[in-house]
C-alpha positions as CSV (number, residue, x, y, z in Angstrom):
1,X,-8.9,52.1,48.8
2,X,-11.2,55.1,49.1
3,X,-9.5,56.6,46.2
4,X,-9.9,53.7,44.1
5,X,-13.8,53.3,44.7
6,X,-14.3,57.3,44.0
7,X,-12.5,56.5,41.1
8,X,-15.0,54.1,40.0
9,X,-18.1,56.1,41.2
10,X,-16.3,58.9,38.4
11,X,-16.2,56.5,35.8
12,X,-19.6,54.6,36.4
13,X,-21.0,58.2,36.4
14,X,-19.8,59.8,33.6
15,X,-20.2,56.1,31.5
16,X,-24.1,56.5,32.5
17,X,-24.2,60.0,31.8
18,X,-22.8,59.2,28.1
19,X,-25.5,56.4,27.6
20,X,-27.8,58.8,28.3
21,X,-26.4,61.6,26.8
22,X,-26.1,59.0,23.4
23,X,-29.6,58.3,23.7
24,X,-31.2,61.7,23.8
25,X,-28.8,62.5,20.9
26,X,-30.7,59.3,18.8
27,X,-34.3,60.6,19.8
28,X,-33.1,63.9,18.3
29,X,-31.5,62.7,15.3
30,X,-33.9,60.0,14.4
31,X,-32.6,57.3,15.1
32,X,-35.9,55.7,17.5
33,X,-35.1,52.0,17.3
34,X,-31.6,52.8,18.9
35,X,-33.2,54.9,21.8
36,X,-35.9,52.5,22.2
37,X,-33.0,49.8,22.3
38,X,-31.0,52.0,24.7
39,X,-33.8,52.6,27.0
40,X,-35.6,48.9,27.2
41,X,-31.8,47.7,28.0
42,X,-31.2,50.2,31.2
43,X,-35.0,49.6,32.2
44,X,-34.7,46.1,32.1
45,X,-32.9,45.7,35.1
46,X,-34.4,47.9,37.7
47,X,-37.2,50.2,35.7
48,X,-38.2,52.3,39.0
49,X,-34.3,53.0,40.2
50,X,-34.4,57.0,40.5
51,X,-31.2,57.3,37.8
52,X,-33.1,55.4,35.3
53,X,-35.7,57.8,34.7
54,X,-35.5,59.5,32.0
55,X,-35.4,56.6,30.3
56,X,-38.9,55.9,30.6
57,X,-39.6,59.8,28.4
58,X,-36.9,58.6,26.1
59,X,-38.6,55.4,25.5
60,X,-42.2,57.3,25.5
61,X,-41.3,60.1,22.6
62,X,-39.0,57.1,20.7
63,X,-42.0,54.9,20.6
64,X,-44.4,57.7,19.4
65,X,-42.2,58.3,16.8
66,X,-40.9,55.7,15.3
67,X,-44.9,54.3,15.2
68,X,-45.6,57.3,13.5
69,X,-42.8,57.1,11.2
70,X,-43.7,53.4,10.1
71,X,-47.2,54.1,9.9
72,X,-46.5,57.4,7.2
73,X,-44.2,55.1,5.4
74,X,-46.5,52.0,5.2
75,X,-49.1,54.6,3.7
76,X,-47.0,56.1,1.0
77,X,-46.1,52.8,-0.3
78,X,-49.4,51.3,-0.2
79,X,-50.6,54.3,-2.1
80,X,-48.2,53.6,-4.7
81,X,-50.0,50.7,-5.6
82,X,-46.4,48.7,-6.5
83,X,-46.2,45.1,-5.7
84,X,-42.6,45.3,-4.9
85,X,-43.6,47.1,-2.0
86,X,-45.3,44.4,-0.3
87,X,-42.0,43.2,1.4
88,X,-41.3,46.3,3.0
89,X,-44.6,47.2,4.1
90,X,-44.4,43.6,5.4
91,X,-41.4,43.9,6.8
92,X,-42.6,47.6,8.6
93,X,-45.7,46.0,10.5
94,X,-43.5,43.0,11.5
95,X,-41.5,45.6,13.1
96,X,-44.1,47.6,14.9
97,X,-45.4,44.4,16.2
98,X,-42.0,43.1,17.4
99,X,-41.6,46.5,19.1
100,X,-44.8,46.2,20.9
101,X,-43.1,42.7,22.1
102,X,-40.5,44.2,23.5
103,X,-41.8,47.0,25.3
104,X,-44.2,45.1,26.6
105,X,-43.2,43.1,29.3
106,X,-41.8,46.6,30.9
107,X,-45.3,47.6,31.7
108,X,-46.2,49.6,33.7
109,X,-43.7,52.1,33.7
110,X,-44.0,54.5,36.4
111,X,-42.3,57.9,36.3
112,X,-41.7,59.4,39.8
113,X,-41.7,63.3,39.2
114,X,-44.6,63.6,36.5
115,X,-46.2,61.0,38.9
116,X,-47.9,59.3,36.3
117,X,-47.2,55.6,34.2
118,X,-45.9,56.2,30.8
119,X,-48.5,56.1,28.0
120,X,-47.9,53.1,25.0
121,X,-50.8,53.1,22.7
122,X,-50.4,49.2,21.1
123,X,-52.0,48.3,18.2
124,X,-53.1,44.8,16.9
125,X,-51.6,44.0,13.3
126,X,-51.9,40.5,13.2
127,X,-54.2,40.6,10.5
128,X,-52.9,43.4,8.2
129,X,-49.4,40.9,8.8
130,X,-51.4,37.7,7.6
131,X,-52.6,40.3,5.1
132,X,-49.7,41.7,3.5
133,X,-47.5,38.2,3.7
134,X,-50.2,36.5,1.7
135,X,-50.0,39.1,-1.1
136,X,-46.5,39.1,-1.1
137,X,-46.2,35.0,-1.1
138,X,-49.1,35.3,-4.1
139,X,-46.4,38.4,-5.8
140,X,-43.5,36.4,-5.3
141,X,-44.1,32.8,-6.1
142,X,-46.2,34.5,-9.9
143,X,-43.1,36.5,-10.6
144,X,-40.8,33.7,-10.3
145,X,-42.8,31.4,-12.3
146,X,-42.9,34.1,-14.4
147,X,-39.2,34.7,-14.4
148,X,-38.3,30.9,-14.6
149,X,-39.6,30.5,-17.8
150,X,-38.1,34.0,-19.8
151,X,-34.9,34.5,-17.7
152,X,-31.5,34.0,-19.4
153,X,-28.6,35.0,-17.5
154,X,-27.3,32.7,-14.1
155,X,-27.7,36.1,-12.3
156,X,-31.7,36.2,-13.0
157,X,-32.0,32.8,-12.0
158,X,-30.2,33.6,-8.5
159,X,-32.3,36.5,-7.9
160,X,-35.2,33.8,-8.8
161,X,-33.8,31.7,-6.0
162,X,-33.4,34.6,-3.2
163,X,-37.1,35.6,-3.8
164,X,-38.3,31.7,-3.3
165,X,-35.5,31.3,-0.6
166,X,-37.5,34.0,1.3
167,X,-40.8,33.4,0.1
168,X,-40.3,29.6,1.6
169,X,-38.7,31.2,5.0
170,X,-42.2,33.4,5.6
171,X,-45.1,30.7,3.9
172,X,-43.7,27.0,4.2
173,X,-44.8,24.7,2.1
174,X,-46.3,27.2,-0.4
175,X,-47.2,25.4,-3.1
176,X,-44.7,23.8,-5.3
177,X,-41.9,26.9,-3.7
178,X,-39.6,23.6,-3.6
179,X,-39.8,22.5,-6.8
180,X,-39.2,25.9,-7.8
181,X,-36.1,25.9,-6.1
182,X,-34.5,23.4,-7.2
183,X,-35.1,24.3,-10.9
184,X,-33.8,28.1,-9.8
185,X,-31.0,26.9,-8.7
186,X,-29.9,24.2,-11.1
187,X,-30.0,26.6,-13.9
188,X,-28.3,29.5,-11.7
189,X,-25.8,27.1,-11.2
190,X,-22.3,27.3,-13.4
191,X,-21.1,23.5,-13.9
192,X,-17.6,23.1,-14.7
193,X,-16.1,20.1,-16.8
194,X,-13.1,19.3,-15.1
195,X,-9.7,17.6,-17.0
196,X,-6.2,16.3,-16.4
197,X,-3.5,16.6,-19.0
198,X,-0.2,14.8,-18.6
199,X,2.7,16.6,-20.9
200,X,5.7,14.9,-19.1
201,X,7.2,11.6,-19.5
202,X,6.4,10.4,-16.1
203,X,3.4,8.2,-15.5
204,X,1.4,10.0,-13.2
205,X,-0.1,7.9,-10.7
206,X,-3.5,6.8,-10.9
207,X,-4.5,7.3,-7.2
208,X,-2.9,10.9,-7.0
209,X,-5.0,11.9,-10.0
210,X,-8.4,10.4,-8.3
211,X,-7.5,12.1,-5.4
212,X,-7.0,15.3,-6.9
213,X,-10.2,15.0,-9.1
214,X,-12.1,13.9,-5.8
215,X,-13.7,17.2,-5.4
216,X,-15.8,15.9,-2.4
217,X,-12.5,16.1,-0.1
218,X,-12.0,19.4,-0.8
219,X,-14.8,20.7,1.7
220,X,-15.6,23.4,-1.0
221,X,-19.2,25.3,-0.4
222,X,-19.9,27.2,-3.3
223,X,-23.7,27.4,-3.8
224,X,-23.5,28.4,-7.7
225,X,-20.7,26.7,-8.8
226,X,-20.4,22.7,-9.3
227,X,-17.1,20.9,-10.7
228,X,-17.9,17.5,-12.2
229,X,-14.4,15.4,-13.4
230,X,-17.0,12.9,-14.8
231,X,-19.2,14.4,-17.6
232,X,-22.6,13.5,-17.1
233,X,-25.2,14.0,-20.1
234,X,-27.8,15.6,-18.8
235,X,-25.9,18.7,-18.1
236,X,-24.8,21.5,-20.6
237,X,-21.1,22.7,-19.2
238,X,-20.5,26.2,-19.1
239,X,-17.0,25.9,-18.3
240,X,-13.6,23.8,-18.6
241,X,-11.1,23.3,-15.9
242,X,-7.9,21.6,-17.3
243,X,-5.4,20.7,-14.6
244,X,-2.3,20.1,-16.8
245,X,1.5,18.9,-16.3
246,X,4.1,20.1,-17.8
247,X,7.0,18.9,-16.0
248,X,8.0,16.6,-13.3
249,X,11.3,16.5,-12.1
250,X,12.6,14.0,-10.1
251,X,16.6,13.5,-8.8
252,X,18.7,11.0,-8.4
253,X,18.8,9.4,-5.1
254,X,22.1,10.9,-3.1
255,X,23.6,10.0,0.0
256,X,25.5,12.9,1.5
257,X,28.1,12.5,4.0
258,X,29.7,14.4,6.6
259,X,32.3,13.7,9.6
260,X,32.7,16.1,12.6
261,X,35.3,16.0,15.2
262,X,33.9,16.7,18.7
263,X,35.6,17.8,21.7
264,X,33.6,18.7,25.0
265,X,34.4,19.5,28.6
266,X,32.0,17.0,31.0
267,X,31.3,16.2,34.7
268,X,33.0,12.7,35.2
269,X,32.2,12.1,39.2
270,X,33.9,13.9,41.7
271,X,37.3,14.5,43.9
272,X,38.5,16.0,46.9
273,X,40.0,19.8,46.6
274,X,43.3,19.6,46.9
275,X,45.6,23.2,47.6
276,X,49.2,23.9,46.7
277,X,50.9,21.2,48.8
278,X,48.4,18.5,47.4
279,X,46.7,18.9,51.1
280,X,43.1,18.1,51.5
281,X,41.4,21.6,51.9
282,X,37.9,21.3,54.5
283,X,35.3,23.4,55.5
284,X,34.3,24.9,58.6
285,X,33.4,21.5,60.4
286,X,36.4,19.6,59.5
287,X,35.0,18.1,56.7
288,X,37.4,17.2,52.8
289,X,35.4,19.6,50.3
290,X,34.1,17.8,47.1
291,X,34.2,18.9,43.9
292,X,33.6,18.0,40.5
293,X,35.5,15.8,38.2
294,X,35.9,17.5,35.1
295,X,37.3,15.2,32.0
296,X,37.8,16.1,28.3
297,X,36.4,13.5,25.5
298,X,36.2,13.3,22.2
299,X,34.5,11.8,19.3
300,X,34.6,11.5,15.9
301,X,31.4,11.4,14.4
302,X,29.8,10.8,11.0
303,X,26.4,11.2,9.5
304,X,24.7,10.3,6.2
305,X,22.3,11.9,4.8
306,X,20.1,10.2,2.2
307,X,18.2,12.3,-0.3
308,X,15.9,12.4,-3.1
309,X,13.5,15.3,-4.2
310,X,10.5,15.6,-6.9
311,X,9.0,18.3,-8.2
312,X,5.8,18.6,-10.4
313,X,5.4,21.9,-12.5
314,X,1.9,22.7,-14.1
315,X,-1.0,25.0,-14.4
316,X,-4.9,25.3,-14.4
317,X,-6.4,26.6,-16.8
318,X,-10.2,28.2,-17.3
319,X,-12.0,27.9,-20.6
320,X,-15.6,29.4,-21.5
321,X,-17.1,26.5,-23.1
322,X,-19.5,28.5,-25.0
323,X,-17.3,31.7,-26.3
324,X,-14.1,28.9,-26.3
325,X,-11.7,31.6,-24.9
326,X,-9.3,31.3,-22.0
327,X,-10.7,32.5,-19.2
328,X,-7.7,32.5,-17.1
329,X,-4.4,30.6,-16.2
330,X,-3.0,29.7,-12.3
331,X,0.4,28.0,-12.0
332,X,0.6,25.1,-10.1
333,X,3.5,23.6,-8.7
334,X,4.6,21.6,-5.2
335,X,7.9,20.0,-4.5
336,X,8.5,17.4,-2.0
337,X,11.6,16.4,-0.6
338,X,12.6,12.6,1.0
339,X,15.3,13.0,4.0
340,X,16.3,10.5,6.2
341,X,19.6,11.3,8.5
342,X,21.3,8.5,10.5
343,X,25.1,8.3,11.8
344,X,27.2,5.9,13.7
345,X,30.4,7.4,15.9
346,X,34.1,6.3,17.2
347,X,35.4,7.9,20.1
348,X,33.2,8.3,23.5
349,X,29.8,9.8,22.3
350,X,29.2,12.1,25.6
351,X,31.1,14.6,23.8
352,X,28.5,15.0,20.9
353,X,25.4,17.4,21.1
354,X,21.2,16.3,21.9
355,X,20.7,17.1,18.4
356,X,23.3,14.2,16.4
357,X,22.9,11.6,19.3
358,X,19.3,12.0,18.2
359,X,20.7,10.1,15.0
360,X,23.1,7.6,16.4
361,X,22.3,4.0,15.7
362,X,19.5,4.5,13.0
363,X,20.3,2.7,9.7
364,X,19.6,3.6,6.0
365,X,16.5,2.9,4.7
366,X,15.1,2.2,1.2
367,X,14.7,5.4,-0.7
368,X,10.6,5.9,-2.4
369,X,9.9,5.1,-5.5
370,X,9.6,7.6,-8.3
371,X,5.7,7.5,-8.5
372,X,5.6,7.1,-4.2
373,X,7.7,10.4,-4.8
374,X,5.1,12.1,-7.6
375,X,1.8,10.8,-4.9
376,X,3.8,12.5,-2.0
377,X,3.4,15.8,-3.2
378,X,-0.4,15.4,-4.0
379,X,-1.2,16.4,-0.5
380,X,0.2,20.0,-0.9
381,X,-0.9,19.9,-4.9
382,X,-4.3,19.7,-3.4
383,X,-3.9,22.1,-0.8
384,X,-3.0,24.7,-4.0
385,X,-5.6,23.4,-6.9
386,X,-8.2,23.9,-3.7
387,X,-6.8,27.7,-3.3
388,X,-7.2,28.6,-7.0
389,X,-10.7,26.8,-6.8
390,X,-11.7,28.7,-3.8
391,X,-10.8,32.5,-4.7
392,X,-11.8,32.3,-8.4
393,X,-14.9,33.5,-9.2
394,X,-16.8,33.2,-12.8
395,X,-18.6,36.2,-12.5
C-alpha cells in the first residue's frame, strides 16, 4: 500500500512539474494566451497553495505581454488605414477585454516569497469595442450591397453571405442585414432540376418514383445546394440531375425443394443401471442407480423454398445546364430478393435441429407482384441516390 501511494506522489509530481514546465516553455515561446490559460486553470482551485506559485509570475509576465502584443498589433493596423482590418482589430480588443474577465475574478493574487499581490493593470475598452464594431457593421453591410449588385460567381455571393452572417451575429437587426441574406443566399445557391427516365419495359411504379423524388425524406443539409423534381418558374437551373433506368430484371417465381434424412441420439426418460448379470447396480446407501434413457430417432424432413428476385440497373447522371456537358455519371443499382422457407416432416421430429423445426408447420404463401417487387428495392435505391447526392459536390 505504501508503495502504491509513493507511486502516486511520483506521478502527481512529475505530472505538475510538466504543467509547469509546459507553461514556462509557452511564456518563452510566445505563446501568452496558453500560459495565461495554464495558469488561471491551476489558480483556480486553491490560488495561495504554496506549489501553485509560480503560477501567479507566469500569469503576471503572460498578461503583460500578450496586452502589449495586442496593443502593437491594433496600432499597426489602424495605421494602415484598411477597412478590412476592422474585424481584427475588433476581434483584438474583444480579446483583451475577455482576458481581463477572466483574470479577474482571481484577484487578488498574493505571492508569498516577493510578499507582494501580483500587479494587473486593466483597461476599459468598451467604448473603442462599440467603436470599432460600428465601423465594421457600417464596412460590412456597404461592401455587401456593394457586392450584391456586381458579383457574378455563386462563390462571391457565399462570401456575401459569411460577411452578413457575421455582421448579423455582432449588430442584430442592422438594417435590412435580413433581407440581404436571403438575396445572398438565393443567388449563392446552385438549384438542380431533377428527372426520371424509364428505358426498360417494366412500368415503374408511381409511388417508388414519388418516393425517390421526395427529396424532403432524405434528411439532406446542404446550405448551397437545392434539388427541385418540380420545376418552378421563377428559378433559373444551373444544373440537371437525371435518375435513369436501364434495366429491371425480374425472375420467375421458383419453388426449390430439398429432403434431408435425420438421425439423432436423444434423452428418452430414464432406467436403472443394470451390470453383466442384468443385476441392479446401487450406490453406497443401498439405493438402484438411475440413468439416462438414451433412444435413436429419425426423420425425414422436407423443406420448400419459394423464391423470386428483382433487380433494377441504372445511373445518375449530372448535366451543366448552362455549358450542356456531362458533368458526371454514378451507377445505380439495388437488388432485392423474396424468400419464404416452410417444411412439413414424417418420422419423429426430435431428431431435427432448432434451426428447420423453426420452419415446420408454416405454409406457402403468395409470392409479390412484379411492381410490389420493383417498390421493394426502393428503400435501398434511396439509401444509394441519397449517397451519390451527399458526396457530390458542384464546385
Amino acid at each position: 500500500m505504501k508503495r502504491i501511494l509513493l507511486l502516486l506522489l511520483v506521478i502527481v509530481f512529475t505530472f505538475s512539474c510538466g504543467v509547469k514546465k509546459g507553461a514556462f516553455e509557452n511564456l518563452d515561446s510566445g505563446n501568452y494566451d496558453q500560459a495565461i490559460n495554464t495558469s488561471i486553470k491551476k489558480l483556480r482551485g486553491n490560488k495561495n497553495k504554496k506549489g501553485r506559485q509560480d503560477y501567479v509570475i507566469i500569469l503576471e509576465e503572460a498578461f503583460v505581454r500578450a496586452v502589449d502584443r495586442d496593443i502593437n498589433a491594433i496600432t499597426f493596423l489602424e495605421k494602415e488605414g484598411n477597412p478590412a482590418n476592422l474585424e481584427k482589430i475588433y476581434n483584438c480588443y474583444n480579446t483583451l477585454k475577455n482576458r481581463q474577465e477572466r483574470i479577474r475574478p482571481l484577484l487578488p493574487l498574493y505571492h508569498v516569497e516577493q510578499a507582494r499581490n501580483a500587479n494587473f493593470t486593466f483597461d476599459n475598452y468598451d467604448q473603442k469595442i462599440i467603436n470599432t464594431k460600428e465601423k465594421l457593421s457600417t464596412y460590412l453591410y456597404d461592401s455587401a450591397k456593394s457586392l450584391l449588385s456586381k458579383a457574378r460567381r455563386k462563390s462571391d455571393f457565399r462570401n456575401v453571405y459569411n460577411d452578413l452572417v457575421y455582421l448579423n451575429k455582432i449588430s442584430p437587426n442592422y438594417k435590412n442585414t435580413d433581407d440581404l441574406i436571403e438575396e445572398a443566399h438565393f443567388k449563392g445557391t446552385d438549384f438542380v432540376k431533377v428527372s426520371m427516365k424509364n428505358n426498360t419495359n417494366v412500368i415503374i411504379p408511381r409511388r417508388l418514383e414519388d418516393d425517390l423524388l421526395n427529396f424532403s425524406t432524405y434528411g439532406l443539409n446542404d446550405l448551397w445546394t437545392v434539388y427541385h423534381n418540380e420545376p418552378q418558374r421563377s428559378i433559373k437551373y444551373d444544373y440537371l440531375m437525371e435518375v435513369a433506368f436501364r434495366q429491371i430484371n425480374i425472375s420467375p417465381e421458383q419453388i426449390r425443394e430439398r429432403q434431408l434424412e435425420k438421425e439423432k441420439l436423444i434423452k428418452d426418460g430414464w432406467e436403472y443401471l443394470l451390470d453383466e448379470n442384468d443385476e441392479f447396480v446401487r450406490d453406497e446407501e443401498g439405493n438402484k442407480i438411475k440413468i439416462d434413457k438414451m433412444v435413436t430417432v429419425r426423420c425425414e424432413y422436407y423443406e420448400f423454398i419459394q423464391f423470386k428476385e428483382a433487380q433494377v440497373v441504372g445511373n445518375v447522371q449530372y448535366k451543366n445546364l448552362n455549358t450542356k456537358q456531362l458533368l458526371d455519371a454514378f451507377p445505380l443499382s439495388s437488388t432485392y430478393v423474396f424468400e419464404h422457407v416452410y417444411a412439413n416432416y414424417n418420422g419423429d421430429k426430435r431428431a431435427l435441429d432448432d434451426d428447420l423445426v423453426r420452419y415446420l408447420g408454416l405454409q406457402a404463401v403468395q409470392f409479390p407482384t412484379n411492381e410490389q417487387m420493383v417498390y421493394d428495392s426502393g428503400q435501398d435505391l434511396k439509401n444509394k441516390l441519397k449517397g451519390i447526392i451527399t458526396r457530390y459536390r458542384f464546385n
